[in-house]
VOBA-1610 file (N, C-alpha, C; in pm, whole numbers, padded with zeros to 5 digits, always signed):
BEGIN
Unk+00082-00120+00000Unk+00000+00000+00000Unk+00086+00126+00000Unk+00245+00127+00077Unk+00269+00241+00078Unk+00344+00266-00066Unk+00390+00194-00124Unk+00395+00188-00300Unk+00287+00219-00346Unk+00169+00233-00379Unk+00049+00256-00422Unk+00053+00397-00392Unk+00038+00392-00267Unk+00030+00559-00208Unk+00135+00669-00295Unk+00250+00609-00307Unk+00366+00709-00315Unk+00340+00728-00478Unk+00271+00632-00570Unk+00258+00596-00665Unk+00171+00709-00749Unk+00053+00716-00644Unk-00095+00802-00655Unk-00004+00943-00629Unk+00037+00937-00566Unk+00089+01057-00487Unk+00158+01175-00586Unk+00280+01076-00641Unk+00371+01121-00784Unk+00281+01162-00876Unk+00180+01057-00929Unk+00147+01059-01057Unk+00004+01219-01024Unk+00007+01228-00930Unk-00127+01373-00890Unk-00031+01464-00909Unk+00088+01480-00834Unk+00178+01574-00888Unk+00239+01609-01016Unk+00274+01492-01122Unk+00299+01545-01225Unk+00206+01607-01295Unk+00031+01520-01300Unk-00057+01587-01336Unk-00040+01732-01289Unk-00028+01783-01187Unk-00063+01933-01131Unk+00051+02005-01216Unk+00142+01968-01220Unk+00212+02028-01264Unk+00233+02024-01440Unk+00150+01966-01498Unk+00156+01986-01633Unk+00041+02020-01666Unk-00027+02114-01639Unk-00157+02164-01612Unk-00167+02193-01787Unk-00108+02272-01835Unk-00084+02318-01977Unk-00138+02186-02056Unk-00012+02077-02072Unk-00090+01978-02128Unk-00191+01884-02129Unk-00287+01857-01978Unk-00426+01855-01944Unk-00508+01931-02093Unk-00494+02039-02037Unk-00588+02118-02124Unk-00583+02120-02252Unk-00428+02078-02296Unk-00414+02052-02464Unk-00509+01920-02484Unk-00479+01876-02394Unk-00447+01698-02436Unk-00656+01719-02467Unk-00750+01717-02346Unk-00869+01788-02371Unk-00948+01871-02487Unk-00863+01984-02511Unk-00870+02012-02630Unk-00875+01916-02805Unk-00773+01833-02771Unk-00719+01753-02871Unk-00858+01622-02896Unk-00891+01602-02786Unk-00981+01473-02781Unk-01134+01555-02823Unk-01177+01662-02758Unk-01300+01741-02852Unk-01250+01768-02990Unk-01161+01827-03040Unk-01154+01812-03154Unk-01147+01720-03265Unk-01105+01561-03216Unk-01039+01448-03264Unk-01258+01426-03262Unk-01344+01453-03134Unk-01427+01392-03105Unk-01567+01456-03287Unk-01489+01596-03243Unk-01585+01692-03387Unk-01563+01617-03534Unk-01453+01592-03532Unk-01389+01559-03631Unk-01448+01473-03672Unk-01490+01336-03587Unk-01530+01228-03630Unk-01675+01202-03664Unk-01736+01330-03587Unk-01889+01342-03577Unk-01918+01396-03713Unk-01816+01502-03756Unk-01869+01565-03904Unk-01867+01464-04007Unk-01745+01363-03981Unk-01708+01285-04061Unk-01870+01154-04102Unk-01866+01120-03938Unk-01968+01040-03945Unk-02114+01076-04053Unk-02132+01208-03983Unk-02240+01282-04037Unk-02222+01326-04210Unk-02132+01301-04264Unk-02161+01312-04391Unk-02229+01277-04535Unk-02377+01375-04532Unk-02463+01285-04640Unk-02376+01234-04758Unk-02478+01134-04803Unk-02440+01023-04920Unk-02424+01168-05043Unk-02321+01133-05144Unk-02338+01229-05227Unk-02225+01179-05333Unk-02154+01270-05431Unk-02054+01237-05516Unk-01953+01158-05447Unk-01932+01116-05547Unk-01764+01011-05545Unk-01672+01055-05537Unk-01659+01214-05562Unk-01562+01287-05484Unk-01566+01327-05362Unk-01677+01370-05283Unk-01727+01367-05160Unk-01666+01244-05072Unk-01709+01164-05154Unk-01665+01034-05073Unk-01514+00999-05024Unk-01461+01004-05150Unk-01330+01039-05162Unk-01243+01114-05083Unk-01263+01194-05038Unk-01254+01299-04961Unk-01274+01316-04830Unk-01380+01220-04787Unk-01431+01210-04687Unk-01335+01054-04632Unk-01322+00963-04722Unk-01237+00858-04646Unk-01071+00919-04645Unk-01040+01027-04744Unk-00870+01098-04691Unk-00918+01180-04542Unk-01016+01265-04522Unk-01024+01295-04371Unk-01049+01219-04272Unk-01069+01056-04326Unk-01084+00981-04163Unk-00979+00898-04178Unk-00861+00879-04288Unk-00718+00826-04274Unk-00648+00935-04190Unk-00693+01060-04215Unk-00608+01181-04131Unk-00606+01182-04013Unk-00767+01158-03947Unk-00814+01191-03827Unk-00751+01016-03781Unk-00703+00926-03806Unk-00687+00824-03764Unk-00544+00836-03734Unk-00463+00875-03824Unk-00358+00926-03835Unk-00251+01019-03709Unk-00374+01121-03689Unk-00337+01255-03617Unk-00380+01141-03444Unk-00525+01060-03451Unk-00553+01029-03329Unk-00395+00921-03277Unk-00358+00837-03354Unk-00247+00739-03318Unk-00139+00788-03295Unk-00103+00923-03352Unk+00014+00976-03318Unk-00007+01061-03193Unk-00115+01085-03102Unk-00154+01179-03035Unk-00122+01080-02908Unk-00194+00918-02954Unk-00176+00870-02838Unk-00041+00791-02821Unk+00034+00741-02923Unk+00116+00711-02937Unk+00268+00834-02836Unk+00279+00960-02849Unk+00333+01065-02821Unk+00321+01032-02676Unk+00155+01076-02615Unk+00155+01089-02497Unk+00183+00949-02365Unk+00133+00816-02433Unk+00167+00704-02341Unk+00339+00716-02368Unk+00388+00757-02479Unk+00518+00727-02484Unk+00612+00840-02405Unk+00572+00964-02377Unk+00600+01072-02233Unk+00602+00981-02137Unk+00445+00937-02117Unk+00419+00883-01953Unk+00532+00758-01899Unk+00523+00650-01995Unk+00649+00571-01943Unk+00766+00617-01971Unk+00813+00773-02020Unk+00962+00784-01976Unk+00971+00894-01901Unk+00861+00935-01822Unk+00814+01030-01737Unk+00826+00914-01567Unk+00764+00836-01640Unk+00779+00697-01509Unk+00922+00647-01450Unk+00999+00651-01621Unk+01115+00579-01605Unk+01227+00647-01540Unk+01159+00768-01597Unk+01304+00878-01525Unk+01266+00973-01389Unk+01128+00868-01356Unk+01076+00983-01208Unk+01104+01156-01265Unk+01045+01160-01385Unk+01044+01308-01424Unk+00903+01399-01333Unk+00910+01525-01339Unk+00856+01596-01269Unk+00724+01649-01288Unk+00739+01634-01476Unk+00625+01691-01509Unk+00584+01603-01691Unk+00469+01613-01800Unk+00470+01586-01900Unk+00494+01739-01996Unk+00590+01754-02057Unk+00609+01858-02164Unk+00502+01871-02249Unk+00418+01968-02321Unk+00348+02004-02418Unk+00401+01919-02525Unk+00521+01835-02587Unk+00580+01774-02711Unk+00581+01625-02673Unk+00509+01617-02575Unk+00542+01425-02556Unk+00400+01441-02589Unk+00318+01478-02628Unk+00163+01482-02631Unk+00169+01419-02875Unk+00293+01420-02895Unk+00311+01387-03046Unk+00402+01276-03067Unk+00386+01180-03145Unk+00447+01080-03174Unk+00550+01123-03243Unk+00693+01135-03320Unk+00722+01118-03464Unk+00787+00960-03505Unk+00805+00873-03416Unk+00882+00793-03426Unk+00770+00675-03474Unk+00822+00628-03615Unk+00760+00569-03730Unk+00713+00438-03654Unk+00825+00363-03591Unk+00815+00202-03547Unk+00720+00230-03424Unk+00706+00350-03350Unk+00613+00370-03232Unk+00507+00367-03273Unk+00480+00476-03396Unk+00299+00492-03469Unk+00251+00358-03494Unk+00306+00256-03546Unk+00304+00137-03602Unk+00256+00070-03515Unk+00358+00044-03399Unk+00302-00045-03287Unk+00152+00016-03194Unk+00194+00133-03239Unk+00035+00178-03149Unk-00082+00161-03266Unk-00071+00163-03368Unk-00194+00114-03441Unk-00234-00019-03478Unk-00085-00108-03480Unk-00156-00271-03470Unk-00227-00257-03263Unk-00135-00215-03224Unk-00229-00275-03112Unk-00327-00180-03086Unk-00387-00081-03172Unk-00537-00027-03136Unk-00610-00112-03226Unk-00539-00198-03328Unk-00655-00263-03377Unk-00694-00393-03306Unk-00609-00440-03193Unk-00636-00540-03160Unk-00697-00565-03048Unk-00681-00446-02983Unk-00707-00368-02885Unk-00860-00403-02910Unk-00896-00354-03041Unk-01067-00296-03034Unk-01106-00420-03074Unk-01049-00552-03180Unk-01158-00638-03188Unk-01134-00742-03039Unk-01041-00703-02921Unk-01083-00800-02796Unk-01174-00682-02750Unk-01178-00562-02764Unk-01307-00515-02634Unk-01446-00549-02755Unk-01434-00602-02914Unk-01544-00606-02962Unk-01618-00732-02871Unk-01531-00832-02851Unk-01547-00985-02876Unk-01556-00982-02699Unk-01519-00913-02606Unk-01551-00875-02465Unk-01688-00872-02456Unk-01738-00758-02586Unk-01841-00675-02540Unk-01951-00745-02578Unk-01932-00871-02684Unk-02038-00961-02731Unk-02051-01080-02667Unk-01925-01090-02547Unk-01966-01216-02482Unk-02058-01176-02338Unk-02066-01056-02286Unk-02047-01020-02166Unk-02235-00978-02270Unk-02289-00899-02382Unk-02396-00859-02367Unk-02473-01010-02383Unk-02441-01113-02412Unk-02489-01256-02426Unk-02485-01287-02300Unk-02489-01284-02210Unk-02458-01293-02074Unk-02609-01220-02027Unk-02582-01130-02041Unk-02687-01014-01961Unk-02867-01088-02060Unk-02840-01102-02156Unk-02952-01187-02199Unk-02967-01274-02157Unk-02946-01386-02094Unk-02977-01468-02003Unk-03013-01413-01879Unk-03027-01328-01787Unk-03057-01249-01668Unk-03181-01319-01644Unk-03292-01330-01725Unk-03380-01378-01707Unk-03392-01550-01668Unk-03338-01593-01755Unk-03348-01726-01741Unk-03269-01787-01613Unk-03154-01733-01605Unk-03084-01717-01432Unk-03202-01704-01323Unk-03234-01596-01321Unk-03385-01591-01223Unk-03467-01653-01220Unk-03505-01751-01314Unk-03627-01833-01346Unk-03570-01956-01250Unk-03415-01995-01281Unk-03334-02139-01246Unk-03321-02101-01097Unk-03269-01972-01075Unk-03263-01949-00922Unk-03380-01989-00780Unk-03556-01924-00881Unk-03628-01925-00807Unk-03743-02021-00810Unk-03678-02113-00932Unk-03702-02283-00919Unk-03665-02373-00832Unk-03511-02383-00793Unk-03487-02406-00713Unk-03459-02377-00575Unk-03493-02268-00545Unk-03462-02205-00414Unk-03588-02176-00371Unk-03703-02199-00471Unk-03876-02211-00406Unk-03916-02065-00365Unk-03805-01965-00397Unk-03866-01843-00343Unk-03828-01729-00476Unk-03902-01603-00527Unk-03897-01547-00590Unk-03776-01462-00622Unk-03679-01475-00726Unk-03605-01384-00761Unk-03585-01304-00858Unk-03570-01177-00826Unk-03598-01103-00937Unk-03490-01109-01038Unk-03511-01077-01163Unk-03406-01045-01298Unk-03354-00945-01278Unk-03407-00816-01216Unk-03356-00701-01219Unk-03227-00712-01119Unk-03249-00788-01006Unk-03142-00827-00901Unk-03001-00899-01007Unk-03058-00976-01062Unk-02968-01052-01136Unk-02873-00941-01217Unk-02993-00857-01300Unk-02853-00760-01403Unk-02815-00685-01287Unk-02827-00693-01180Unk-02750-00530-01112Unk-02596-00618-01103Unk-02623-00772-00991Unk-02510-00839-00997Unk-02423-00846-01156Unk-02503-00854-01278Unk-02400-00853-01346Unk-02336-00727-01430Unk-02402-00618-01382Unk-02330-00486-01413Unk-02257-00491-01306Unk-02241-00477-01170Unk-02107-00477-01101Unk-01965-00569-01147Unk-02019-00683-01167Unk-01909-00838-01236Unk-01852-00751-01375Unk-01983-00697-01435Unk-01912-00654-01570Unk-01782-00550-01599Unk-01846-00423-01462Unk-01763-00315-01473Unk-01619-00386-01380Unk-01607-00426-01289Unk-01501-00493-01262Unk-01388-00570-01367Unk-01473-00679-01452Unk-01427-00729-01575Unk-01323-00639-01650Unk-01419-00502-01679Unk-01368-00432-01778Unk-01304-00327-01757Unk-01248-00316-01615Unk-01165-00243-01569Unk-01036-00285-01530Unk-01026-00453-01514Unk-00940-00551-01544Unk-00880-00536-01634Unk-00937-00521-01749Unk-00915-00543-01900Unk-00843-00413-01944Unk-00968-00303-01881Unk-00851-00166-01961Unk-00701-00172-01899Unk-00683-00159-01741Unk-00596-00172-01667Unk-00537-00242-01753Unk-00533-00395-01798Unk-00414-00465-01886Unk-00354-00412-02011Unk-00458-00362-02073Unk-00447-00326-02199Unk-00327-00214-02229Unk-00378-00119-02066Unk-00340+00035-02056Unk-00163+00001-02015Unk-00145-00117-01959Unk-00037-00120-01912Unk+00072-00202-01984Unk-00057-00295-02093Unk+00039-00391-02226Unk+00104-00285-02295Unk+00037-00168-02295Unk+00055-00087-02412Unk+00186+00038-02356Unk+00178+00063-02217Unk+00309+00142-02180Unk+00428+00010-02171Unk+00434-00064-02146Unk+00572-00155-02192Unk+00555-00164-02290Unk+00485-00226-02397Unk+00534-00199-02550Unk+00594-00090-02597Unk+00565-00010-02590Unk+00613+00146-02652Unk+00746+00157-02612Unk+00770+00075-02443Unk+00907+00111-02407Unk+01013+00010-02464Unk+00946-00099-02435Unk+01049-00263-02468Unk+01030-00319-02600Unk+00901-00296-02680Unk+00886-00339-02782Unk+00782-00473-02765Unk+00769-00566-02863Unk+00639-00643-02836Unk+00711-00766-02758Unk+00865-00784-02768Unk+00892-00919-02732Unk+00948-00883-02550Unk+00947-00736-02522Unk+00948-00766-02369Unk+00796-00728-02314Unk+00694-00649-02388Unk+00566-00650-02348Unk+00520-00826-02333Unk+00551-00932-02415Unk+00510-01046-02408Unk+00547-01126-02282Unk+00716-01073-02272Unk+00768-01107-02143Unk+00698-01086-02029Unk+00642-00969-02012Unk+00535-00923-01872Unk+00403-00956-01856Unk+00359-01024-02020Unk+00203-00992-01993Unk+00132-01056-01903Unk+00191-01175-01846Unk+00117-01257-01749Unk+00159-01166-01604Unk+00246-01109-01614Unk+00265-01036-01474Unk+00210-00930-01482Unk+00171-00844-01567Unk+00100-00736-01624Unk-00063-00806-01583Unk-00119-00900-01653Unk-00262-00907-01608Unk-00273-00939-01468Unk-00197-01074-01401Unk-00229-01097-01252Unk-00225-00929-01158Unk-00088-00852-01221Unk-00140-00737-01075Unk-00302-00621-01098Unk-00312-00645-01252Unk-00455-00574-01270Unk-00580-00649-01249Unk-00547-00782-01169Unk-00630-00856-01127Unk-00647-00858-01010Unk-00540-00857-00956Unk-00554-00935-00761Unk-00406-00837-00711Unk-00409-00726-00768Unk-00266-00658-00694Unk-00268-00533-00675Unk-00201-00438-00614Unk-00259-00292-00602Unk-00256-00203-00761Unk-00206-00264-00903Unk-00262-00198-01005Unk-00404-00208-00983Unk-00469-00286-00950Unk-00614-00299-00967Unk-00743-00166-00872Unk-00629-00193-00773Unk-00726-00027-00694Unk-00691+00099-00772Unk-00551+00085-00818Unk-00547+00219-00919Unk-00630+00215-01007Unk-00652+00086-01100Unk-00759+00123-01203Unk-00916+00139-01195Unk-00917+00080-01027Unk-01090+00083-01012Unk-01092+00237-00933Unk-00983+00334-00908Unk-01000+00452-00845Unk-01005+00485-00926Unk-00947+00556-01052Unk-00935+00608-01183Unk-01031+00582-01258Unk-01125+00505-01229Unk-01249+00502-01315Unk-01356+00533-01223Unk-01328+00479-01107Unk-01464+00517-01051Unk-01474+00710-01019Unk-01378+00760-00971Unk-01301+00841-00898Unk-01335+00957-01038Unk-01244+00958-01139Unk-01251+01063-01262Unk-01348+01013-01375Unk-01409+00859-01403Unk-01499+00846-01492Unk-01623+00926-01435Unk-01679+00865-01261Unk-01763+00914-01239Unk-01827+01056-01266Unk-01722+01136-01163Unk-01755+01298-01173Unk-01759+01324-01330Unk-01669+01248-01444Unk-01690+01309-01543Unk-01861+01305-01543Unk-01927+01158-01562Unk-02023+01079-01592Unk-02096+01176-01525Unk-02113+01248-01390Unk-02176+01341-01329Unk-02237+01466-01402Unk-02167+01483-01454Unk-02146+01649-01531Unk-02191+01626-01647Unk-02179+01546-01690Unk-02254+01542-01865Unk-02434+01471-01827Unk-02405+01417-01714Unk-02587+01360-01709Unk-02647+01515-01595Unk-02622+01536-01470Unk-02701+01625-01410Unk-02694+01779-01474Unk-02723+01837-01491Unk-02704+01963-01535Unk-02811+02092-01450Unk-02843+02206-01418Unk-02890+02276-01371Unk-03001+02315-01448Unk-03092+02338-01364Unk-03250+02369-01455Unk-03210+02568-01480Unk-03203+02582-01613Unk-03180+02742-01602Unk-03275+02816-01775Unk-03319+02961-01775Unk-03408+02948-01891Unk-03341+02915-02005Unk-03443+02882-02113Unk-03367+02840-02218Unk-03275+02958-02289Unk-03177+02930-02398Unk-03146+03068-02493Unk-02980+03025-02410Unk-02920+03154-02381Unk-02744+03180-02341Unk-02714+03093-02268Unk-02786+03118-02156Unk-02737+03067-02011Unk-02792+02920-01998Unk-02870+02803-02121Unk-02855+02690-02094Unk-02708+02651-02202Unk-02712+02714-02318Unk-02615+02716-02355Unk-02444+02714-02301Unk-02463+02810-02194Unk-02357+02828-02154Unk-02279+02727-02041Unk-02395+02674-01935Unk-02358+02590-01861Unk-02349+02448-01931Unk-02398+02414-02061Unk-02371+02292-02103Unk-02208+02284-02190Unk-02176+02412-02237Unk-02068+02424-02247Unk-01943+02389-02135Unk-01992+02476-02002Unk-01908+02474-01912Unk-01907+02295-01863Unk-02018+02211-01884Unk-01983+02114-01796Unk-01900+02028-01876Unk-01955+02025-02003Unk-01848+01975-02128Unk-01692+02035-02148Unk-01666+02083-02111Unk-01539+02112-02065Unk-01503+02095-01976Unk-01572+02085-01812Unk-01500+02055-01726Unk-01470+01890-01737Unk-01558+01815-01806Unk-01595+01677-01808Unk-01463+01620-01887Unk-01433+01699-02020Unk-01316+01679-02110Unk-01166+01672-02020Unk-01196+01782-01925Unk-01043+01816-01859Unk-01049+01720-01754Unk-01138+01706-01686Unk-01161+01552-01600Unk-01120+01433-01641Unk-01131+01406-01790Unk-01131+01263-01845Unk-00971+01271-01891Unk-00930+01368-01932Unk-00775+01382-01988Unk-00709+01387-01854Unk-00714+01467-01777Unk-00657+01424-01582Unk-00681+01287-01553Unk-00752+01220-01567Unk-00773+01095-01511Unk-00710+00969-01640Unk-00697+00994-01756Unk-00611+00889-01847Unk-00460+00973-01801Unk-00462+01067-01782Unk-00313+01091-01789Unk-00231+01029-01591Unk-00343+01046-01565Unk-00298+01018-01345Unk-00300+00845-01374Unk-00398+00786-01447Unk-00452+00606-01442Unk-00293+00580-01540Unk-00276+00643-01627Unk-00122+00610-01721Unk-00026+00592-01647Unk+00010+00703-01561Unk+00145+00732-01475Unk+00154+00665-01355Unk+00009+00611-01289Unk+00035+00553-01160Unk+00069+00382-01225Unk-00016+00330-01346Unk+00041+00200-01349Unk+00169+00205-01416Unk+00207+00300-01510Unk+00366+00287-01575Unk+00445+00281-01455Unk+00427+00376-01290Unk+00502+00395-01201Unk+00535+00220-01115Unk+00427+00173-01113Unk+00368+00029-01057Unk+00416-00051-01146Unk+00370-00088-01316Unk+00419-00178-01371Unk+00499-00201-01485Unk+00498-00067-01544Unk+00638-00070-01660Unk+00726-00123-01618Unk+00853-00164-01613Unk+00984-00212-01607Unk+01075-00098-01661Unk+01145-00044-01559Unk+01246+00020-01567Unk+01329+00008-01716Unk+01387+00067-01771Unk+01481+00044-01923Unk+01502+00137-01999Unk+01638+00120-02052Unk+01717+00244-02104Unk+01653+00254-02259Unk+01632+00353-02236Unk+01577+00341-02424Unk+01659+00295-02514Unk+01786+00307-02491Unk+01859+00212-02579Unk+01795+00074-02610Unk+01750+00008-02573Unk+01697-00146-02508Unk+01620-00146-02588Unk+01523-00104-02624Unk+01397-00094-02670Unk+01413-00217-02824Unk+01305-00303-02831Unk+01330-00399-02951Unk+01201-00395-02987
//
């Protein structure tokens, strides 16, 4: 625990102190977020349109991998060198073999949370039939609704397991490359399972997802026109700078906990 502590402790401080790139990094993710919405939103039309429209989502794919690629690759040498703060320039990738490895593993990344997310909603469809078997045999009534609450708690646990691994496969890769990320990964999942990575990642989500999750659902009853305008602005921004504080504090406390020390020379 007092590793954990000193861990939380560091990684709140560098946040405070790179306050600048918080707010870029925020910035960067509403814009990356517009980007994709215009993109999405683009009626059916010419074949140049189209055209055009798949070179702005190679760009925006482009600009997003090097964005994250840059900044996990700060945080583990921010970890490695007990540095003080993240610079405004670790927030950019340029290094070719880094972009690379961060885009095979965002693609692989996304078809395990696809294949997560289709075993775990097959699951929750049965809720019912669980309750039926429960209160067959136990002769007394149980509800389904009881059943999904138990398996939204199991789930969010699951998948906070999962980011935690993912979040932490992905700061040793960047540092060691794929054949010492392979080296750790079983020591990498057991501590985001049963070890103090795991309170870091269930604080960091519960802790900065929540309040984000707060601010974009409650909002203040005020008349319509400026001033609803204005506070939905304000919470959407505070919510953005919340969520970029909390990937950048959840990065630095497990790189601090589970990266492996190593000279960048090393790197394969």
């Amino acid at each position: 625990m007092k590793k954990a502590f000193a861990a939380w402790m560091w990684s709140l401080g560098v946040v405070a102190r790179s306050y600048r790139t918080v707010v870029v990094l925020a910035a960067l993710i509403a814009l990356g977020a517009f980007a994709a919405y215009e993109w999405l939103g683009l009626p059916e039309s010419s074949g140049l349109l189209l055209i055009l429209a798949f070179i702005w989502a190679i760009v925006q794919l482009l600009a997003a991998v090097g964005i994250v690629a840059g900044t996990v690759s700060g945080i583990a040498e921010a970890a490695a060198t007990e540095g003080g703060s993240l610079l405004l320039r670790s927030l950019w990738a340029i290094d070719r073999k880094k972009l690379l490895r961060t885009l095979i593993f965002c693609l692989v990344s996304l078809v395990l949370v696809w294949l997560c997310s289709a075993v775990f909603s097959w699951i929750n469809v049965h809720s019912v039939e669980v309750a039926s078997f429960l209160t067959f045999h136990s002769e007394k009534a149980v509800s389904y609704v009881l059943i999904e609450e138990i398996y939204k708690v199991i789930e969010l646990l699951l998948w906070t397991v999962l980011s935690g691994f993912l979040l932490s496969f992905f700061l040793v890769l960047l540092r060691a490359g794929w054949r010492g990320a392979g080296k750790h990964g079983w020591k990498l999942l057991a501590g985001c399972a049963f070890q103090t990575p795991f309170l870091t990642n269930l604080l960091s989500v519960v802790v900065f997802g929540g309040i984000a999750y707060e601010l974009v659902i409650r909002h203040p009853i005020v008349p319509p026109g400026f001033w609803d305008y204005a506070q939905m602005i304000v919470r959407f921004s505070l919510a953005l700078i919340l969520i970029s504080t909390g990937m950048l504090f959840w990065s630095l406390s497990l790189a601090r906990l589970q990266a492996p020390k190593q000279d960048p020379q090393q790197e394969g």
